[in-house]
PyMOL CGO cylinders between C-alpha atoms (Angstrom):
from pymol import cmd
from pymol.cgo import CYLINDER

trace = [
    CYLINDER, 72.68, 116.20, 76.05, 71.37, 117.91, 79.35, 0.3, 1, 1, 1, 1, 1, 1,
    CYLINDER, 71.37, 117.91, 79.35, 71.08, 116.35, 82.34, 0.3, 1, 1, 1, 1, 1, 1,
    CYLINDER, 71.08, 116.35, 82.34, 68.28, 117.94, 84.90, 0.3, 1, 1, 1, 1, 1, 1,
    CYLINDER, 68.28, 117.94, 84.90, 69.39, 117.93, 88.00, 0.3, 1, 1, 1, 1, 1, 1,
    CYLINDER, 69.39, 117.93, 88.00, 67.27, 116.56, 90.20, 0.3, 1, 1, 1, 1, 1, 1,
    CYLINDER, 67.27, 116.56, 90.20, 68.40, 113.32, 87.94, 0.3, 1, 1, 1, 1, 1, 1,
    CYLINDER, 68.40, 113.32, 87.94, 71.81, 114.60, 88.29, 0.3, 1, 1, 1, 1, 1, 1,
    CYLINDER, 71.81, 114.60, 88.29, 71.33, 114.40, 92.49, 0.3, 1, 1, 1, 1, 1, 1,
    CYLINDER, 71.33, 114.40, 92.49, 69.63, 111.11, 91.93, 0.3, 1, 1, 1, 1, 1, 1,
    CYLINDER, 69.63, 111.11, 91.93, 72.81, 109.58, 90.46, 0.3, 1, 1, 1, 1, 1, 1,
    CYLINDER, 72.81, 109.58, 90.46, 74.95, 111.12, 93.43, 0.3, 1, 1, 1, 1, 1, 1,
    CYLINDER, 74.95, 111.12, 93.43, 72.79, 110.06, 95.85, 0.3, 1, 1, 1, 1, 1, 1,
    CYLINDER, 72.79, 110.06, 95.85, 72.77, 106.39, 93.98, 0.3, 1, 1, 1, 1, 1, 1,
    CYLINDER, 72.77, 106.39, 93.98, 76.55, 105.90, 93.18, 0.3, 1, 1, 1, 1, 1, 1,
    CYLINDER, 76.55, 105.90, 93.18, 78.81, 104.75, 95.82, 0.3, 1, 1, 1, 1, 1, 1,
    CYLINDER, 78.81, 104.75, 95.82, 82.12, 107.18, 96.54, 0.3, 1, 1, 1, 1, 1, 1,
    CYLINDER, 82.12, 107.18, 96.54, 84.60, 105.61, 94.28, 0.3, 1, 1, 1, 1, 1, 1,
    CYLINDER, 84.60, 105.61, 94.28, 82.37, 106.89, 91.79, 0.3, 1, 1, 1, 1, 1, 1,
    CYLINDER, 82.37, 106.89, 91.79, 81.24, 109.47, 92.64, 0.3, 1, 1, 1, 1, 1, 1,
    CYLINDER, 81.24, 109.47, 92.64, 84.85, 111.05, 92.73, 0.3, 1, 1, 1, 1, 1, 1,
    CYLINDER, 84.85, 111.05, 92.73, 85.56, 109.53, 89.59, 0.3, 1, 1, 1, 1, 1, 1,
    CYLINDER, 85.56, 109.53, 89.59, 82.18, 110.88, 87.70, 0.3, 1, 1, 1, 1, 1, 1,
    CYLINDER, 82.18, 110.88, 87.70, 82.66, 114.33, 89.41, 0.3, 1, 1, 1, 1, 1, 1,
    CYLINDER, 82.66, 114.33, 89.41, 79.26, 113.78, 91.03, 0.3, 1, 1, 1, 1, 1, 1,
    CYLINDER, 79.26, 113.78, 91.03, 78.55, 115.40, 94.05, 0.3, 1, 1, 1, 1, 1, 1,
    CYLINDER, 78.55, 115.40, 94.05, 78.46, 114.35, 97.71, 0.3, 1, 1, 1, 1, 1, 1,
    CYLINDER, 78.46, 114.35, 97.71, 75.05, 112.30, 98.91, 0.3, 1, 1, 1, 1, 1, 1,
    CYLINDER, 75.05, 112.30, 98.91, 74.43, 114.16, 101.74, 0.3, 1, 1, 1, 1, 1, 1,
    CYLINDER, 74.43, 114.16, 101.74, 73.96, 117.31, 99.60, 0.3, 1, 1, 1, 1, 1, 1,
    CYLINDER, 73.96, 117.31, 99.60, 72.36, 115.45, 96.76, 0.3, 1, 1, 1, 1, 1, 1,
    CYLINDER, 72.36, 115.45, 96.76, 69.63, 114.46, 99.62, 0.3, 1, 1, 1, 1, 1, 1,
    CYLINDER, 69.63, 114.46, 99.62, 69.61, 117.81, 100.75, 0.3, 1, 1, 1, 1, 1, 1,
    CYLINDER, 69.61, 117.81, 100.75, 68.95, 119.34, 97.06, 0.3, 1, 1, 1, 1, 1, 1,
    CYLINDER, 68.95, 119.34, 97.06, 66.51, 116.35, 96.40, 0.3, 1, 1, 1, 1, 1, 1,
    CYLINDER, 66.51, 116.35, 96.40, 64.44, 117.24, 99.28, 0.3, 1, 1, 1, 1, 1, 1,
    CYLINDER, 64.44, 117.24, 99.28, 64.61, 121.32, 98.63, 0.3, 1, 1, 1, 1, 1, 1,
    CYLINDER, 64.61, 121.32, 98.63, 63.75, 120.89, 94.50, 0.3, 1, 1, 1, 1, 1, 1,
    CYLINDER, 63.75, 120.89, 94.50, 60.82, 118.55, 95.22, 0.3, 1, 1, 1, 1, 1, 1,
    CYLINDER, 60.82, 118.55, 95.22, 59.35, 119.04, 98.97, 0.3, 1, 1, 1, 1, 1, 1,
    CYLINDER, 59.35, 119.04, 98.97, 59.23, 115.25, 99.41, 0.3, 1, 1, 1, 1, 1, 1,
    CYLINDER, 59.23, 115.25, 99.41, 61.91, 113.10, 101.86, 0.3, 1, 1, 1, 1, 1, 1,
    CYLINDER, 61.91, 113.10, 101.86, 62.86, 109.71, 101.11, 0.3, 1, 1, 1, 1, 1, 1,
    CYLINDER, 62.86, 109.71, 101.11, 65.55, 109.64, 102.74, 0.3, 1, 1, 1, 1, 1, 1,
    CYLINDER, 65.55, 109.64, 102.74, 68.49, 107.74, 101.02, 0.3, 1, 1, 1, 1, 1, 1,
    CYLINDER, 68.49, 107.74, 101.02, 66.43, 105.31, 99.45, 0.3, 1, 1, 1, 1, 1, 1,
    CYLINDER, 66.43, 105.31, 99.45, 67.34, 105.61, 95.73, 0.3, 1, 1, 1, 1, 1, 1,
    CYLINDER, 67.34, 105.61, 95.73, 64.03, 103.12, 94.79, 0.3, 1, 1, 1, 1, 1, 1,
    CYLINDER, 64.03, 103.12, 94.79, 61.59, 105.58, 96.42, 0.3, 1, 1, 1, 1, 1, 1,
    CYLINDER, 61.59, 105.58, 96.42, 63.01, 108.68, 94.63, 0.3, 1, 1, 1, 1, 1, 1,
    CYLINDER, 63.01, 108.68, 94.63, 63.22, 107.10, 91.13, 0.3, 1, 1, 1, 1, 1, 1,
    CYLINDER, 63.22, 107.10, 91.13, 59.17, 105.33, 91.86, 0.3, 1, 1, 1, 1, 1, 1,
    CYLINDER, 59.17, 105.33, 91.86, 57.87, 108.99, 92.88, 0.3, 1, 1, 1, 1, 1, 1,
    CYLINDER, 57.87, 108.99, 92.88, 59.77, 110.52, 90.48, 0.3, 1, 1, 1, 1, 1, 1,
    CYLINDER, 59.77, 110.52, 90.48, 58.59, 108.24, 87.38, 0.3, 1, 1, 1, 1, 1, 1,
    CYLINDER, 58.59, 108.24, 87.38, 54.85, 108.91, 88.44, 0.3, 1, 1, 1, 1, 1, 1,
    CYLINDER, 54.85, 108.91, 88.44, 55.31, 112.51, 88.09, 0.3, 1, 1, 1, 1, 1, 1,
    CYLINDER, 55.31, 112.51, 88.09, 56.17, 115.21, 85.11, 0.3, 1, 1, 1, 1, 1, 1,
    CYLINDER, 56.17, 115.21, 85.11, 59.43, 117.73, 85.66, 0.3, 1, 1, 1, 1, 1, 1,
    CYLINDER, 59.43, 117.73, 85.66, 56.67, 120.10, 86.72, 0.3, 1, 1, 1, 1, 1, 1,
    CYLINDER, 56.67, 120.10, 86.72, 55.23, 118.23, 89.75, 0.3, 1, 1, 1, 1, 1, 1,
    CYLINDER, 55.23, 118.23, 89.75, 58.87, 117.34, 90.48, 0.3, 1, 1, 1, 1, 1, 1,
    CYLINDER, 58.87, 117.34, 90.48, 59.99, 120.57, 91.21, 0.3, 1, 1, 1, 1, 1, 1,
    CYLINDER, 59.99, 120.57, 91.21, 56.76, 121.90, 92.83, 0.3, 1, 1, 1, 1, 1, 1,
    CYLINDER, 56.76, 121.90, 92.83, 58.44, 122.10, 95.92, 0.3, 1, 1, 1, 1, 1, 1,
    CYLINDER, 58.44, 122.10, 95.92, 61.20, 124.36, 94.91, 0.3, 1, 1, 1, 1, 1, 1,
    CYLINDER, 61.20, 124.36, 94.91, 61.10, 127.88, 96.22, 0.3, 1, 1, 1, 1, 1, 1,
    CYLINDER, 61.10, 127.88, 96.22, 63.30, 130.06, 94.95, 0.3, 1, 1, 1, 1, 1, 1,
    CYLINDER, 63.30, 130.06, 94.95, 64.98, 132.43, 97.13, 0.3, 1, 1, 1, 1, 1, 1,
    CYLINDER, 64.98, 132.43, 97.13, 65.66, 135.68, 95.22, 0.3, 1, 1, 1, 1, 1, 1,
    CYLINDER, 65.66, 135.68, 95.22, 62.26, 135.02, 93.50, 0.3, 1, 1, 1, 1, 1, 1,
    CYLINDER, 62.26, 135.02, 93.50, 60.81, 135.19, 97.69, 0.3, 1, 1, 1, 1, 1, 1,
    CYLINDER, 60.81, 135.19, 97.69, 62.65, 137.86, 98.15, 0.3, 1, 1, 1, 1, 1, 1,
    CYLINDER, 62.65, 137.86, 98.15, 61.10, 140.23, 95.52, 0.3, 1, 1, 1, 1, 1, 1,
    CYLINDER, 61.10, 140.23, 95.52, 57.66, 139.30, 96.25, 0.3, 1, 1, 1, 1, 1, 1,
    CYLINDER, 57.66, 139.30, 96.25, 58.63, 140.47, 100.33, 0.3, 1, 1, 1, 1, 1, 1,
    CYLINDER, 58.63, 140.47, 100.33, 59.85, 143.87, 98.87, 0.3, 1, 1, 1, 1, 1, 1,
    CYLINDER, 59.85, 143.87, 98.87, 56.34, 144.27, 96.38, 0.3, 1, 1, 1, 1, 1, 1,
    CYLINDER, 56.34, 144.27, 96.38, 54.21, 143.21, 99.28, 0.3, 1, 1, 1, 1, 1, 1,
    CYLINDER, 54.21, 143.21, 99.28, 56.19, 146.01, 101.90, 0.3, 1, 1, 1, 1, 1, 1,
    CYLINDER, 56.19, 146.01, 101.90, 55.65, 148.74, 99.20, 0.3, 1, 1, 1, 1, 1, 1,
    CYLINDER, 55.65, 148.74, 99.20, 52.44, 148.01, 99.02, 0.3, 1, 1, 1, 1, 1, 1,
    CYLINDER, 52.44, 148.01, 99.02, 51.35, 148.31, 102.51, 0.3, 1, 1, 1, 1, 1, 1,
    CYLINDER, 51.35, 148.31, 102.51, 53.41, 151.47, 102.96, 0.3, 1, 1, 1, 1, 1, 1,
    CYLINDER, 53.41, 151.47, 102.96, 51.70, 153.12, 99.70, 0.3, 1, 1, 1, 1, 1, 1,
    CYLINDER, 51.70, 153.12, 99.70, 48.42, 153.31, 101.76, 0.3, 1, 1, 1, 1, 1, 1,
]
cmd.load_cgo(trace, "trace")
């Protein structure tokens, strides 16, 4: 079974230390941070108003917000080639 992981930051960001450690979950600061990056939204710490937006929405509209770098990056270079092939 595969776990997705903004569910997987959603569970860090839930459990306190203790089990974190003990689950081999990652800190809650960065499962905020990665929360807020993956979906564009900020709630903050508060578990209940990740998992209520989350439930309304498909894996799609959860991730919306994610941008990914490397994927950025080649669209810079395309665009720059294209204004210097003029």
């Amino acid at each position: 079974m595969r776990i997705l992981p903004h569910k997987l930051y959603l569970l860090s960001l839930a459990e306190d230390e203790g089990l974190r450690r003990r689950n081999k979950l990652i800190d809650k600061q960065i499962a905020y941070l990665k929360l807020k990056e993956l979906t564009g939204q900020d709630f903050g710490y508060d578990v209940t108003k990740w998992e209520e937006w989350m439930n309304n929405k498909s894996t799609e509209e959860i991730y919306s917000g994610y941008k990914n770098p490397k994927h950025n990056e080649k669209d810079k270079t395309n665009d720059n080639n294209m204004d210097n092939s003029n």
